[in-house]
N, C-alpha and C positions, 0 to 999 in steps of 0.2 A: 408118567402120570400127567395128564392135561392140566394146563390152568385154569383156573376160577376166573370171571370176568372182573372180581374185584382186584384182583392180581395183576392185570392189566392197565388199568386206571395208571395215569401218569400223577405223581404224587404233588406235581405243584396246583394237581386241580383243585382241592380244597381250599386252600390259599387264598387262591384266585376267586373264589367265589365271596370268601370276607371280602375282599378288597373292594368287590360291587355294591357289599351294602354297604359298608363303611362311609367310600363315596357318596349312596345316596343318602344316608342319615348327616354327612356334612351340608350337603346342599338344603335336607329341609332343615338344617339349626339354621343356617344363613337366612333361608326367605326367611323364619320368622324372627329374627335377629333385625331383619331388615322392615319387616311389619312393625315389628315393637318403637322400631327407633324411628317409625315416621308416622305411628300414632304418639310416641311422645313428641314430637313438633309438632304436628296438628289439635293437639288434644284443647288447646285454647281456643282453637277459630270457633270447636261448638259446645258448646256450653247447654246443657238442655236446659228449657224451663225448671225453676224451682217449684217443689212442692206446692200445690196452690193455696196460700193463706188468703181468704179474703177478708176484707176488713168488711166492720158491719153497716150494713146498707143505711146508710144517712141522707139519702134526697133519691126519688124514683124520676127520673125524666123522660119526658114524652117527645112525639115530636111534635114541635110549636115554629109558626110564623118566626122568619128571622125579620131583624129590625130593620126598618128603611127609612130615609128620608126624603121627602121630594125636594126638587132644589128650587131654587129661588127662580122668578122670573126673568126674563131678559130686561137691562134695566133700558128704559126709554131713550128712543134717538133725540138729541141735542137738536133742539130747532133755531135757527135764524132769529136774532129778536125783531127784527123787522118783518119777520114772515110771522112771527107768534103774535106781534100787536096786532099784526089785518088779520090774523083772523079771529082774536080774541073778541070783537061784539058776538062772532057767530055761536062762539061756544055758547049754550044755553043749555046745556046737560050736561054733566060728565057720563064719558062712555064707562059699560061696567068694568068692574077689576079681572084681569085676565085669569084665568086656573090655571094653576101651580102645573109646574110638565113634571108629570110623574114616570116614573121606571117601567118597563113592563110586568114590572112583578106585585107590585102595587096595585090597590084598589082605590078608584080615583074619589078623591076627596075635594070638596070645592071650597076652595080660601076664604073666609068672610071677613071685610074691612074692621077693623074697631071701633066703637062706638064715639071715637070721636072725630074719627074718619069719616064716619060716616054722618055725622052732623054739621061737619064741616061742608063738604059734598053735596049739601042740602041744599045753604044757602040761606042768605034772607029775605024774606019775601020783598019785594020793589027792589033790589041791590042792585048797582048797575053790572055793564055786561062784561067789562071789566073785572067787577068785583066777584059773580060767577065764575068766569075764567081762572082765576087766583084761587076759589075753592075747590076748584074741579082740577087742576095741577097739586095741588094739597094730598087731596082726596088719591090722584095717583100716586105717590110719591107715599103715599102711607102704604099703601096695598103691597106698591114693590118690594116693602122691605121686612113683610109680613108675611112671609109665607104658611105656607098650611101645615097642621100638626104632622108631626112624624109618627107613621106607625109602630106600633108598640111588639116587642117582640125579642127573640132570643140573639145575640151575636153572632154576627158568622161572617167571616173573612176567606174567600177561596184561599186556598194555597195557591203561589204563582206556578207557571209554566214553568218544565223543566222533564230532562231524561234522566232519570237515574238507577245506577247500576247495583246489584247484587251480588254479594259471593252466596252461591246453592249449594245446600247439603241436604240428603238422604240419609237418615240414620247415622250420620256425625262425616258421612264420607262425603269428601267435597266433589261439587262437578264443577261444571261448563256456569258462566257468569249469565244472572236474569237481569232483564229490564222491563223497567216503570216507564213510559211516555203518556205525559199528562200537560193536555194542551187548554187554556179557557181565555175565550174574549173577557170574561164578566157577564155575558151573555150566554153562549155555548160551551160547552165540552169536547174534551176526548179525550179517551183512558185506554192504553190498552200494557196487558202485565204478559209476558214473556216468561217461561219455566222451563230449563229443560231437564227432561226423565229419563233417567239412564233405561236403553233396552224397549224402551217407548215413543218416542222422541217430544217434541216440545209441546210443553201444554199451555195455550194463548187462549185468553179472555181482551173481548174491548167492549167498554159500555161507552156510551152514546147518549150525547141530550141537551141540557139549559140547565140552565141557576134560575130558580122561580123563586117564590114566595117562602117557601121550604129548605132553600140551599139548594144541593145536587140534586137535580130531579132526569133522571135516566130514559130516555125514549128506545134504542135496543141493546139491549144484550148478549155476545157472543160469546157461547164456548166453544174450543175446539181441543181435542185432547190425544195427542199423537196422531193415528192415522184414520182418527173416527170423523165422521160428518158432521158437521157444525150444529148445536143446538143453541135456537136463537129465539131469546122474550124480547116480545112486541108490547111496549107501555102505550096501550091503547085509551087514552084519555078522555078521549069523545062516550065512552060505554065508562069506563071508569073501571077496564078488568086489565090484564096481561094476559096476552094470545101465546102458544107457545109452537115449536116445531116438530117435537120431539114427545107430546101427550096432546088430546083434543082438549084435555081439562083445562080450565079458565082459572087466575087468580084474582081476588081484589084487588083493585087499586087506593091505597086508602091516603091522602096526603101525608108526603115525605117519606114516599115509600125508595128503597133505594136494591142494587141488584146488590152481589158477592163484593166486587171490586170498588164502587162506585160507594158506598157504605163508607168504604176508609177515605176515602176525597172529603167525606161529609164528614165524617169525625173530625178530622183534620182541620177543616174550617171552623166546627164550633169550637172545637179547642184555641184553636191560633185567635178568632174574634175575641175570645175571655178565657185565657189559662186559669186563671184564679178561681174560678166556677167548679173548678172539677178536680175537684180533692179526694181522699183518699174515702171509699165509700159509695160515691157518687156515680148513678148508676143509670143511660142512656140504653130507652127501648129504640131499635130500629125493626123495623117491619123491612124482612128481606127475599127479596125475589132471586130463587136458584134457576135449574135450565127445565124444572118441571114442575115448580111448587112456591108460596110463601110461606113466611113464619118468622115469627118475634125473633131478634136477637137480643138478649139483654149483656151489653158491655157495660161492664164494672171497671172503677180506676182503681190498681193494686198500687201505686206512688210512684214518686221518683226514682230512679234506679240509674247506674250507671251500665254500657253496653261497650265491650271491648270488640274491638274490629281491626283490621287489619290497618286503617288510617288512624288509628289511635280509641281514645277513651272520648265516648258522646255522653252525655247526659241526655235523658230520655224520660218519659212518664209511662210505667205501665199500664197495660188498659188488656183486659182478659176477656172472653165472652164465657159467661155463664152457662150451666146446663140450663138447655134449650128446653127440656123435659124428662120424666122420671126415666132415668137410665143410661141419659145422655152421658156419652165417656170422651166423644171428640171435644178437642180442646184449640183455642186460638190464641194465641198471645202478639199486642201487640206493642212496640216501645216507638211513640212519635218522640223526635227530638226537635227543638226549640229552635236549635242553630240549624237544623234543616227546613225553615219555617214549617214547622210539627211534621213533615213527614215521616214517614217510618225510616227510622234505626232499623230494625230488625221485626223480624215476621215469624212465628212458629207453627204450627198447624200438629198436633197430637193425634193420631187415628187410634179407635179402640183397641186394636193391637199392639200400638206401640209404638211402630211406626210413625220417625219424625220428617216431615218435610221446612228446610228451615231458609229465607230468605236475610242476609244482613249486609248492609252497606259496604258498598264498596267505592262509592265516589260519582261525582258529576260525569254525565258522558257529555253536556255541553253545559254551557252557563244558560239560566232560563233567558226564554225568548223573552226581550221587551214589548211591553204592549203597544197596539198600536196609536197612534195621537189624534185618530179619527174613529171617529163608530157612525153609524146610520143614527139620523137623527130619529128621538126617542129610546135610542139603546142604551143602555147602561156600559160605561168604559171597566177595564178590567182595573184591580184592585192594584195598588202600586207592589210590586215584588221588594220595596224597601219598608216595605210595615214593619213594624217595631217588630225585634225578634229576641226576646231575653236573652244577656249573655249568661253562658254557662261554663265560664270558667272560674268562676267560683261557687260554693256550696251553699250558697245561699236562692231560699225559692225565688222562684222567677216570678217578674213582674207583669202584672195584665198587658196583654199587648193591647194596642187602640183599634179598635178595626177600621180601616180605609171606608169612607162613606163613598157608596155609590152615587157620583152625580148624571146626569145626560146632558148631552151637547144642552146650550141657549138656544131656545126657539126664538123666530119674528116675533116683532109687536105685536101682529095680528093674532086675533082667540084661534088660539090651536083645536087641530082636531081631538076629538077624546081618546084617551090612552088607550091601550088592547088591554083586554082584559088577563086577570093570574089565570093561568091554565088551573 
């Protein structure tokens, strides 16, 4: 009688076949044995945003003129008294009082003597020439030390120069480290933010521009987003619109308008100028320009809050953007801290899906640049990088930092030329 093919069969084949799954159900307990236990060490680096409570809107702010002051004049060269007696017959008028050197962000205002400067200056009628000369050294000597009103307006303090670095998460999974370079005379700018995107590669933005009258005011804007073509606004100020590269469509330009990036420079500043200002409530419209469009953002302050990172516990202020409009579900959270003089702690970005994109400190990539001890005369010098910076190692609110008054070099005696005017 023939065999059956089952009959055949060598009998440790069965066997032998457990043993392959076996092995492979050890190796999937392991990877995810090995998943679990490196999501519990990571699980603190991302902390998603909390629910969003907002507290109720107590002060709407716009954006307004920051505050400047013109500086004083140059005070008079010291003259010879033998060279000031010969010529004192000739003095028979005082020359007029020079105008204040203003900033370029500044609209120029012209000093007017006091009135009893100006009575003095006058003179008596038949006095000798002498006695003119001594009114008319009076009469300067009042003007010098009188400078012209300060204009009237919001605080604002650049944040100083400096690189600084990011730990990056997708969806709580860490990557590759981003960076912040953020460069300003007091005069100019430059921003530019570094991302990188797993599977897509790095997504970089730089804005470009001046500190006017408004704080950050942006001239172009780049985006470039892995391996796609750069799309770039043109703040065209002469027409008063934004040009773009990427749509023929045109935006207004409307003062203190600001792009993506450049928005957080400027927060930054009015915070750092007056922390005290911006309490819980308190709620800053920006007008912002993306790589094809503008639109209101409104940043609300949700409070003080504490941000854990890998160099320790910062103390920080939240600050959220609002829906933008009915249905809006993208969300931004941002935490400036104090001891970074207000730069961001940590950055979040929400997409309707769900999808978290999340940037948090990870430390200086260099000490900020000093500024320099010279500027073109008429420029505004940058803001000293040792501005008061609240400490925050205690729990108590921080105090208003002072903001660094913009001065310009000292002009000669001679009447200067007239300022340029605010863009």
């Amino acid at each position: 009688m023939p065999m059956q093919p089952a009959d055949i069969r060598p009998r440790h084949a069965l066997p032998r076949r457990w043993l392959r799954v076996g092995i492979a159900l050890v190796v999937v307990l392991v990877l995810h044995a090995l998943a679990a236990l490196w999501l519990m060490r990571n699980r603190d680096s991302f902390t998603p945003p909390a629910p969003a409570e907002v507290p109720v809107q107590i002060e709407l702010l716009k954006p307004q003129p920051i505050e400047r002051q013109p500086a004083p004049p140059a005070p008079k060269p010291v003259e010879h008294p033998v060279a000031a007696a010969a010529a004192a017959p000739k003095a028979a008028a005082p020359k007029p009082a020079p105008e204040p050197v203003l900033t370029s962000t500044q609209t120029a205002e012209h000093a007017e003597p006091p009135p009893a400067a100006a009575s003095a200056a006058s003179g008596v009628p038949g006095a000798s020439g002498a006695s003119g000369a001594h009114a008319a050294s009076a009469a300067s000597a009042a003007s010098a030390v009188t400078p012209g009103p300060a204009t009237n307006g919001v605080k604002f303090s650049a944040p100083p120069s400096g690189d600084l670095q990011y730990d990056t998460f997708y969806n709580g999974m860490q990557n590759m480290i981003g960076t912040i370079h953020w460069r300003t005379d007091g005069r100019t700018y430059d921003l530019s933010v570094s991302m990188p995107v797993p599977f897509v590669g790095p997504f970089t933005y730089r804005s470009e521009g001046r500190i006017d009258a408004f704080g950050v005011a942006p001239d172009r804007y780049v985006e470039k987003r892995g391996k796609r073509p750069e799309d770039i606004a043109i703040f065209n100020r002469e027409i008063r619109q934004v040009v773009f590269t990427r749509t023929p469509n045109n935006a207004p330009l409307p003062d203190g308008v600001q792009d993506r990036f450049s928005m957080l420079m400027q927060l930054s500043g009015l915070v750092r100028g007056n922390p005290a200002a911006y309490k819980p409530g308190v709620t800053q419209q920006f007008f912002v320009i993306d790589n094809n469009s503008g639109e209101t953002w409104p940043i609300t302050v949700i409070g003080d809050e504490q941000v854990q990172t890998q160099a320790g516990i910062i103390n920080a202020r939240h600050f959220m953007r609002l829906p933008r409009r009915d249905g809006d579900t993208r969300r931004i959270d941002m935490w400036l801290a104090p001891s970074l003089d207000w730069l961001p702690a940590r950055l979040v970005q929400t997409e309707p899906s769900g999808a978290q994109i999340e940037l948090l400190w990870h430390g200086r990539l260099s000490a900020p640049s000093a500024p320099s001890d010279a500027a073109p005369a008429g420029g505004a010098t940058n803001p000293p990088a040792a501005a008061a910076a609240p400490d925050t190692s205690t729990d108590e609110p921080a105090q208003p930092a002072q903001p660094a008054v913009v001065q310009p070099p000292a002009q000669p005696a001679a009447p200067p030329a007239s300022s340029p005017a605010a863009p």
